[in-house]
C-alpha positions as CSV (number, residue, x, y, z in Angstrom):
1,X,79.2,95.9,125.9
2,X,77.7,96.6,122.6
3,X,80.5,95.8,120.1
4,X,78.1,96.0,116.8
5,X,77.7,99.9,117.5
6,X,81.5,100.8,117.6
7,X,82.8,103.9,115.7
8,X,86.1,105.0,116.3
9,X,86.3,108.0,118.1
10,X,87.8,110.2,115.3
11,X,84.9,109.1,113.3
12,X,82.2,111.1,115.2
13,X,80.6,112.6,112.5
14,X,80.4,109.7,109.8
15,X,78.6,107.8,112.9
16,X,76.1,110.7,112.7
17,X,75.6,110.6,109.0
18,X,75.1,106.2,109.4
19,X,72.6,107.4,112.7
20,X,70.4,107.9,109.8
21,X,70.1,104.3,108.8
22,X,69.3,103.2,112.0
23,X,65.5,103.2,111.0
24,X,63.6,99.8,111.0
25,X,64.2,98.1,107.8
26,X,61.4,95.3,106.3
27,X,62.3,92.1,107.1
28,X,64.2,90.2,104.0
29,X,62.6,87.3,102.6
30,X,65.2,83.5,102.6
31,X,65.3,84.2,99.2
32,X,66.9,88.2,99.5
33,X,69.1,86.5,102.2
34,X,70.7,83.6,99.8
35,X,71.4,86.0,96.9
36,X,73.1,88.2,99.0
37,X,75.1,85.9,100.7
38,X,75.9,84.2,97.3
39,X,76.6,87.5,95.4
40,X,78.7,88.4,97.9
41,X,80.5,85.7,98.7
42,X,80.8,83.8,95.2
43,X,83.7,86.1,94.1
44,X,85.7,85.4,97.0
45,X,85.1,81.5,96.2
46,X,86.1,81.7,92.7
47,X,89.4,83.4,94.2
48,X,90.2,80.8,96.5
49,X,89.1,78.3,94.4
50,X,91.8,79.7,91.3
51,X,94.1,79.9,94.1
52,X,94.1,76.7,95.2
53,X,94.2,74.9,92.0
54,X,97.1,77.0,90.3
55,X,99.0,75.8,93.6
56,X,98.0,72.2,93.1
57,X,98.7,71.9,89.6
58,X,102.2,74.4,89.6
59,X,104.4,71.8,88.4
60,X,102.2,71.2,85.2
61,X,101.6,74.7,84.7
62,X,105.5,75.2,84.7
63,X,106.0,73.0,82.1
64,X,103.3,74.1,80.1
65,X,104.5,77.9,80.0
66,X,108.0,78.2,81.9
67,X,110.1,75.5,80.3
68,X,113.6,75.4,81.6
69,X,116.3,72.7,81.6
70,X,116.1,73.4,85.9
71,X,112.9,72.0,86.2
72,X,113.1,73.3,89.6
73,X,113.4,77.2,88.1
74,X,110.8,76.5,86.0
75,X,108.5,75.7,89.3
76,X,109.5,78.4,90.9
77,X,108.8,81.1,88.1
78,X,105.2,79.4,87.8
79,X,105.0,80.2,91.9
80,X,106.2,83.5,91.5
81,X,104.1,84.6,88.7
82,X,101.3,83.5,90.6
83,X,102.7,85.1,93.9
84,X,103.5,88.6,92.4
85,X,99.7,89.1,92.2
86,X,99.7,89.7,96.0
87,X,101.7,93.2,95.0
88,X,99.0,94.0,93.3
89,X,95.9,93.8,95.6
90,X,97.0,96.7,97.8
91,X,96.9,98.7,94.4
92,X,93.1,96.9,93.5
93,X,92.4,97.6,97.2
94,X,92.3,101.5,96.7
95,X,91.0,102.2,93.1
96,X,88.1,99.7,94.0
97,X,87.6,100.5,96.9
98,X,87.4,104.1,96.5
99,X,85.5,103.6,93.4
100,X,83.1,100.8,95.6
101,X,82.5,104.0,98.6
102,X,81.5,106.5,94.9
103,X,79.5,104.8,93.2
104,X,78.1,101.7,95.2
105,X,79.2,98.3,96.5
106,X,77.3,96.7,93.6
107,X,79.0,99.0,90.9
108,X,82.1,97.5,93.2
109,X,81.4,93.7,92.7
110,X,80.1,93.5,89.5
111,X,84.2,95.1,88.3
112,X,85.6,92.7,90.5
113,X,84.5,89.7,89.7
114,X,84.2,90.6,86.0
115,X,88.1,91.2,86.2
116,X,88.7,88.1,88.2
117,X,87.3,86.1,85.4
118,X,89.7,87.6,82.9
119,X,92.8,85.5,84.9
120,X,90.3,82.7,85.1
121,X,89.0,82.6,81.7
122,X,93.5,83.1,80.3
123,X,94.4,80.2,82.4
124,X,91.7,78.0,81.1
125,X,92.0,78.7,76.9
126,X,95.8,80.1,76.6
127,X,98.2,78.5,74.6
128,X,101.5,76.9,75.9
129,X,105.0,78.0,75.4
130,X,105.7,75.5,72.9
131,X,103.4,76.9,70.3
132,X,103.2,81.2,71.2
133,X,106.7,81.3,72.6
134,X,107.7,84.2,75.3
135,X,103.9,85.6,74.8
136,X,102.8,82.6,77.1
137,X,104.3,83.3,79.9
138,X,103.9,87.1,79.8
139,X,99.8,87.0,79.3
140,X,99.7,84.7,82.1
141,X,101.7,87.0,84.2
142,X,99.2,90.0,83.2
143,X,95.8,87.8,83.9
144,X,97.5,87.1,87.2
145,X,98.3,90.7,87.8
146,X,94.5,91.6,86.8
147,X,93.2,89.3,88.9
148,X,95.9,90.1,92.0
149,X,94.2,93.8,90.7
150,X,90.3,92.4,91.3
151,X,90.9,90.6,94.5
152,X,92.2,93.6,96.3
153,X,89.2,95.3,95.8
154,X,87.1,92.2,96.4
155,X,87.0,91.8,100.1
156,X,85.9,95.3,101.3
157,X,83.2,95.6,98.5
158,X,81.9,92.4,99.4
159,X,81.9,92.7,103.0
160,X,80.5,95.9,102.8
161,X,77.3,94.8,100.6
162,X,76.3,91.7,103.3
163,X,76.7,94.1,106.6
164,X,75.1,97.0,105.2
165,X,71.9,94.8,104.9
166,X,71.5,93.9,108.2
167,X,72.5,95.3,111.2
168,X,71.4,92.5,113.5
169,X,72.6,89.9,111.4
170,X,76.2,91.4,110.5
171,X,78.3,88.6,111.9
172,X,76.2,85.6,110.2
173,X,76.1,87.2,106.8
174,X,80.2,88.6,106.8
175,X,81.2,85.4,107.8
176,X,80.3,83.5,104.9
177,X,83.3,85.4,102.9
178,X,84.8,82.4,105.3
179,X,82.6,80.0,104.7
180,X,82.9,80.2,100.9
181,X,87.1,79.9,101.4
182,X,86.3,76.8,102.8
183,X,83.5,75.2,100.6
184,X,86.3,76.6,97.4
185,X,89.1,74.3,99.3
186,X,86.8,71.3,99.1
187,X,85.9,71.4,95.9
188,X,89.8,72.4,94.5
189,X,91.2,69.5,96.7
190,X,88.5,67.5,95.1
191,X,89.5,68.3,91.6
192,X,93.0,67.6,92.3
193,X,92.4,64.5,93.8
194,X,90.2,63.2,91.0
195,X,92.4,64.2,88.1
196,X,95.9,63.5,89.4
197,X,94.2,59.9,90.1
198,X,92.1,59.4,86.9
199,X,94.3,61.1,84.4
200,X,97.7,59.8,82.8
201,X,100.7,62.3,83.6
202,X,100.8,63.0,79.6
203,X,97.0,63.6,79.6
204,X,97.2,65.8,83.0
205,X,99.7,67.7,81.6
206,X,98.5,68.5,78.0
207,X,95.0,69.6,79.2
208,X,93.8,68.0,82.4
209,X,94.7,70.6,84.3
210,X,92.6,72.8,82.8
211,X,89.2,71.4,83.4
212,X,89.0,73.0,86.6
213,X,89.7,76.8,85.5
214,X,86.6,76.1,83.0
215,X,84.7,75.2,85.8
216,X,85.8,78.2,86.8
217,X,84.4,79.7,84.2
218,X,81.0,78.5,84.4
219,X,80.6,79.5,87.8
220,X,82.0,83.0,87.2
221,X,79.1,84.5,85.1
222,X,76.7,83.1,87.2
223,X,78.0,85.1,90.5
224,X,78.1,88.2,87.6
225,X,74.6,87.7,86.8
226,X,73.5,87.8,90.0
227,X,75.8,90.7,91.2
228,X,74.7,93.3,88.2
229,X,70.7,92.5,89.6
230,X,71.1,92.7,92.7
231,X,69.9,96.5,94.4
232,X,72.0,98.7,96.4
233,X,72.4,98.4,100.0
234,X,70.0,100.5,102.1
235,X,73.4,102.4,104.2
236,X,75.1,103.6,101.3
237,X,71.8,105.3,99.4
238,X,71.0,106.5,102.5
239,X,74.7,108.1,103.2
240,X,74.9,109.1,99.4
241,X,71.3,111.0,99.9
242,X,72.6,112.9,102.8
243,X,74.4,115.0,100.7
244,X,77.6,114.5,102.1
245,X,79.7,117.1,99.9
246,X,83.2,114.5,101.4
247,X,85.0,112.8,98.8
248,X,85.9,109.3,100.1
249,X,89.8,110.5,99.3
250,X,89.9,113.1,102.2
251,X,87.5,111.2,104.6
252,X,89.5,108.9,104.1
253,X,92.3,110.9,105.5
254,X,91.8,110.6,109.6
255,X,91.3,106.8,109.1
256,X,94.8,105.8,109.8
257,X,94.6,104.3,112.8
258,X,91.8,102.1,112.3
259,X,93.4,101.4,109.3
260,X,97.1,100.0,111.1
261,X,94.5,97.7,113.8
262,X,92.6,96.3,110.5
263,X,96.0,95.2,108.9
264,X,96.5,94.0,112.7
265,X,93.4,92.4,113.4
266,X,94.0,90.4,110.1
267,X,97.3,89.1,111.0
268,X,95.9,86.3,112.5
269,X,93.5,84.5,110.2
270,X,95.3,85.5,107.1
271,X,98.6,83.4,108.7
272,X,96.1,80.8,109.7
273,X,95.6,80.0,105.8
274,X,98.6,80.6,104.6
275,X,100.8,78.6,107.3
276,X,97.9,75.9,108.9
277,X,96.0,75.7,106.3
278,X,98.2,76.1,102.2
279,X,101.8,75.0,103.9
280,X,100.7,72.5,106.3
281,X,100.6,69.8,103.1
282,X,104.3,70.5,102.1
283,X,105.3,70.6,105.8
284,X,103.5,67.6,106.0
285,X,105.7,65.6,103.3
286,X,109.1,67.9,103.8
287,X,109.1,67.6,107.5
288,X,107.3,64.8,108.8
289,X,107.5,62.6,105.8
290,X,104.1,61.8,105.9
291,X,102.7,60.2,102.4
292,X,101.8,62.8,99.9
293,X,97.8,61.7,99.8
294,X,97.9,62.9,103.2
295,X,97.9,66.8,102.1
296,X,94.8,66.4,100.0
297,X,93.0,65.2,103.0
298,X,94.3,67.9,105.4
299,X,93.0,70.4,102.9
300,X,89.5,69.1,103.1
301,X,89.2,68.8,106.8
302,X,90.4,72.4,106.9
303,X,87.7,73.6,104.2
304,X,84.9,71.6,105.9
305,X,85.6,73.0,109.1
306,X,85.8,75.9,108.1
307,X,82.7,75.9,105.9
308,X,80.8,74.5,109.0
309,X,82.0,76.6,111.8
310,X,82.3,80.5,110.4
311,X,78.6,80.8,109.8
312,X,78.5,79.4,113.4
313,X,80.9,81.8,115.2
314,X,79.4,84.7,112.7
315,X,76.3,84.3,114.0
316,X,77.4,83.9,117.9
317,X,79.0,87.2,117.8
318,X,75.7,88.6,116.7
319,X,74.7,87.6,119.9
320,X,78.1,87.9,122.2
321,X,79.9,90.3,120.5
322,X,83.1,89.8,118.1
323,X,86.0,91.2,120.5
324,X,85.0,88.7,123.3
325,X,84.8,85.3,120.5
326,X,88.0,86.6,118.7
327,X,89.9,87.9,121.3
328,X,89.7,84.6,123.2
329,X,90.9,82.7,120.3
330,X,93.8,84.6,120.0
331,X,94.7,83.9,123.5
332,X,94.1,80.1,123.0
333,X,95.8,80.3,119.9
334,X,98.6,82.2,121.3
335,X,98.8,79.3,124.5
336,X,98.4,75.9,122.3
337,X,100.2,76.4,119.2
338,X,103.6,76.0,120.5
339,X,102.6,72.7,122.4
340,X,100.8,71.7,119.6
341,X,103.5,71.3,117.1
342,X,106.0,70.2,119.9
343,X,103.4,67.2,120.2
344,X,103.2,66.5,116.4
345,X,107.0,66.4,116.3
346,X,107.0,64.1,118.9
347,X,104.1,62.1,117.2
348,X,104.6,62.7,112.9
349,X,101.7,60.4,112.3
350,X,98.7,61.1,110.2
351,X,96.3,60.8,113.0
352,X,98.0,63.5,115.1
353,X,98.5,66.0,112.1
354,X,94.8,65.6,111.7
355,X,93.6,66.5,115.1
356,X,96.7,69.4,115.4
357,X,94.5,70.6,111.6
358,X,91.1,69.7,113.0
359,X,91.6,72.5,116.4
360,X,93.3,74.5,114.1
361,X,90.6,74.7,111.5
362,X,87.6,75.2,114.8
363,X,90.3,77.8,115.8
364,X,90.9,79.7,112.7
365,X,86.8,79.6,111.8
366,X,86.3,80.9,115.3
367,X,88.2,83.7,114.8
368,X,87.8,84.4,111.4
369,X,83.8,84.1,111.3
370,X,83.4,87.1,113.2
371,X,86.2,89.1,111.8
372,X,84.7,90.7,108.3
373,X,81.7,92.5,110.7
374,X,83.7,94.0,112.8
375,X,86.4,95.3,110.7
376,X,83.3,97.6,109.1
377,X,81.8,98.1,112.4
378,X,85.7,100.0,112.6
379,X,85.4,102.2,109.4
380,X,82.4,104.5,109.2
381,X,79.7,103.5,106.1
382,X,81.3,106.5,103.2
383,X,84.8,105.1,103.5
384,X,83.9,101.3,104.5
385,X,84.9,100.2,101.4
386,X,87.9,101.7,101.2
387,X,88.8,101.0,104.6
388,X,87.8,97.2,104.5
389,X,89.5,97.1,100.9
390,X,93.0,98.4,102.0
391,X,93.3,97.0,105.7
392,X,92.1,93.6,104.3
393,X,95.0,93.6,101.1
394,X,98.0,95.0,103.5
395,X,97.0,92.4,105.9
396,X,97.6,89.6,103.6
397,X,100.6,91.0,101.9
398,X,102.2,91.6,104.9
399,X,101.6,88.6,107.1
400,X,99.7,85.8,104.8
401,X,101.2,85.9,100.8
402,X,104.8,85.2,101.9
403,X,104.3,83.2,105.2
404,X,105.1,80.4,103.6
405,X,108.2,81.2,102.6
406,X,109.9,82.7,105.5
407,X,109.0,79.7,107.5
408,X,110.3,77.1,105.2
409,X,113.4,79.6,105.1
410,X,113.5,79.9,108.6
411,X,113.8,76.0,108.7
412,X,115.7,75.7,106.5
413,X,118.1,78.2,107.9
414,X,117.4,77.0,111.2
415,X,116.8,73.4,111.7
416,X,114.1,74.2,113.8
417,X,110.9,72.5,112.4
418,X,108.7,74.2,115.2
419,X,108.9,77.3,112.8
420,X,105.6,77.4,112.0
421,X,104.1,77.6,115.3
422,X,106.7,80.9,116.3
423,X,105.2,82.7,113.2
424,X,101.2,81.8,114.0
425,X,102.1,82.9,117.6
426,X,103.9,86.2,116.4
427,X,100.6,87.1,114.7
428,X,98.4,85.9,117.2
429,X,100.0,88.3,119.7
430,X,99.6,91.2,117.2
431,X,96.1,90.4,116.4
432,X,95.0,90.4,120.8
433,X,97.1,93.6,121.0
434,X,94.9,95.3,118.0
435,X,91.6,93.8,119.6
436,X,92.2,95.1,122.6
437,X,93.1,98.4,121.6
438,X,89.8,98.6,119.4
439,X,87.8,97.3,122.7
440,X,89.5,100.4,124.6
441,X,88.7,102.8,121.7
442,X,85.0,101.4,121.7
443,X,84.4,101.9,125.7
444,X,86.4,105.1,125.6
445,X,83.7,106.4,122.9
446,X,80.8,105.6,124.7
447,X,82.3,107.3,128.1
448,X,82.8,110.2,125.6
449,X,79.7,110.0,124.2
């Protein structure tokens, strides 16, 4: 079973038009390889990376631009300004995309991550509320809503550029959009460490917490750099000479429902971040009362693994397929995650939430490795962008960007502090359901074909 040649069946004709790529291509040199996976991937970093940090350091930030006399308002306007970005990557998701399947993927990237460091570059150098006022807090909302904007369009452009290189090696290069997620975890778990332990509180709050979003900054025009030299993939100049007189827009238009199993094939590893991975710490220290130190350390197990194992699983499914790797995870996930917690709750040490993170983290890059190649082995090469783009931002609106908060509400509401284990299991289920429907599709086009 061939799972690297799948085109949905209602995308007959944009499989004839990529037939034309098909041609041997030169070998790339390890040099071609790293720039490519670097360009590609080093946008994606610098998101998770900003991410992570403005999570880290939300209580300073509050003070520094939402000062209230409820210091717990003020947190929670500094999480929702940062949160409301999510709205806005469905939004990025189609502009760039479309404009990424247009003009090229590397048009695409070099907009994206030029516009991501406009909410990097405000967060780093803008002024607090004590000596602008209101505007403070409103420019920080915009550079979060710009950068909400980017990221949606980030994904699917990226993605796009590493498979359309190689089409033997499309699981190794997409899953370093993975890989990158995880090596950005280390190094933001790193800088929070460091300064919350070398700083004073007044020192950490007046402008310690800035020094990483300049780092930030110096990493950003480097991936720029790169992007605006970099050549256009070999698929899309071949589609784009083929004269194809289709506007993405209406080819677009009979994508739907490889658009619903994207957003479903997502579910999975985006609530793997945002509930294993982002609320595990707080869950952690809420729930188990485990010391605080102890979320720092989860978040750097969870990056290295993940950094180590997606390039792995990546590059297996170049060799396996990607239904069989992911769709088995899914069922193991779907089997041990209830157990799992129910044993942690039985045990809140340190040492068991480690090894409950540690099969989590193996899990997730499992699953998650192989999942950018096949989502664009689903969408057909002149709307893959698009595709990847959309399906990618729904799928983390929907299922990742508030999971967080409906399982501490469900606890909350509840009592039940196996909560997060119903909601990874609720996406699990939808993510085996989508893979198996795309492994139907796939065998019923090649019987038709």
């Amino acid at each position: 079973m061939n799972e690297r040649a799948y085109r949905a069946p209602n995308a007959q004709g944009a499989a004839a038009t990529n037939a034309g790529t098909s041609a041997p291509r030169e070998a790339m040199s390890k040099a071609m390889v790293r720039r490519i996976v670097f360009s590609s991937s080093v946008g994606n970093a610098l998101e998770w990376f900003d991410f992570l940090v403005y999570g880290y350091f939300a209580t300073v930030i509050a003070k520094a631009f939402f000062p209230s006399h409820d210091e717990w308002l003020s947190t929670m306007l500094a999480i929702g300004t940062f949160g409301i970005s999510f709205l806005m990557r469905p939004l990025g998701a189609i502009v760039l995309g479309i404009y990424g399947d247009r003009k090229g993927r590397k048009a695409a990237l070099t907009l994206a991550i030029l516009l991501m460091m406009v909410g990097t570059l405000t967060m780093a150098v803008m002024p607090s509320y004590q000596h602008i006022g209101v505007a403070a807090p409103l420019l920080i909302l915009l550079a979060r809503l710009v950068q909400g904007f980017a990221v949606g369009g980030e994904f699917g452009s990226a993605t796009a550029f590493m498979v359309e290189h190689s089409e033997a090696r499309r699981g190794y290069y997409a899953s370093w959009q993975f890989a990158s997620q995880g090596l950005a975890a280390i190094m933001a778990a790193s800088f929070g460490s460091l300064l919350t332990a070398w700083l004073p509180q007044p020192e950490l709050e007046s402008w310690g917490w800035r020094i990483p979003f300049v780092f930030g900054l110096l990493v950003g025009p480097v991936g720029y750099y790169i992007r605006s030299h970099l050549d256009e993939t070999p698929e899309f100049l071949a589609t784009r000479s083929a004269k194809n007189t289709s506007t993405p827009g209406v080819s677009f238009s009979n994508q739907w429902l490889n658009l619903l199993l994207a957003v479903g094939i997502v579910a999975q590893s985006t609530v793997g971040v945002y509930v294993l991975q982002l609320y595990m710490p707080m869950y952690a220290v809420k729930q188990l009362h485990l010391p605080a130190t102890a979320s720092f350390a989860v978040v750097v197990l969870n990056g290295g693994l993940q950094f180590i194992f997606s390039p792995l699983m990546g590059a297996l499914s170049d060799r396996l397929g990607r239904i069989r790797i992911m769709l088995a995870t899914s069922i193991f996930m779907g089997v041990t995650i209830y157990p799992m917690f129910a044993w942690l709750q039985a045990h809140p040490t340190i040492t068991s939430l480690v090894i409950l993170q540690a099969a989590a983290g193996i899990l997730k890059a499992a699953y998650s490795g192989p999942m950018p190649a096949l989502m664009s082995e689903i969408f057909p090469t002149r709307v893959r962008s698009t595709g990847l783009s959309i399906g990618y931002a729904l799928g983390v609106t929907l299922f990742g960007g508030f999971a967080p908060t409906i399982v501490e509400a469900f606890i909350h509401l509840t009592g039940d502090k196996l909560a997060p284990s119903y909601y990874v299991l609720l996406a699990a289920v939808l993510s085996g359901v989508s893979l198996a429907i795309v492994a139907w599709r796939m065998h019923f086009g090649r019987r038709a074909a």
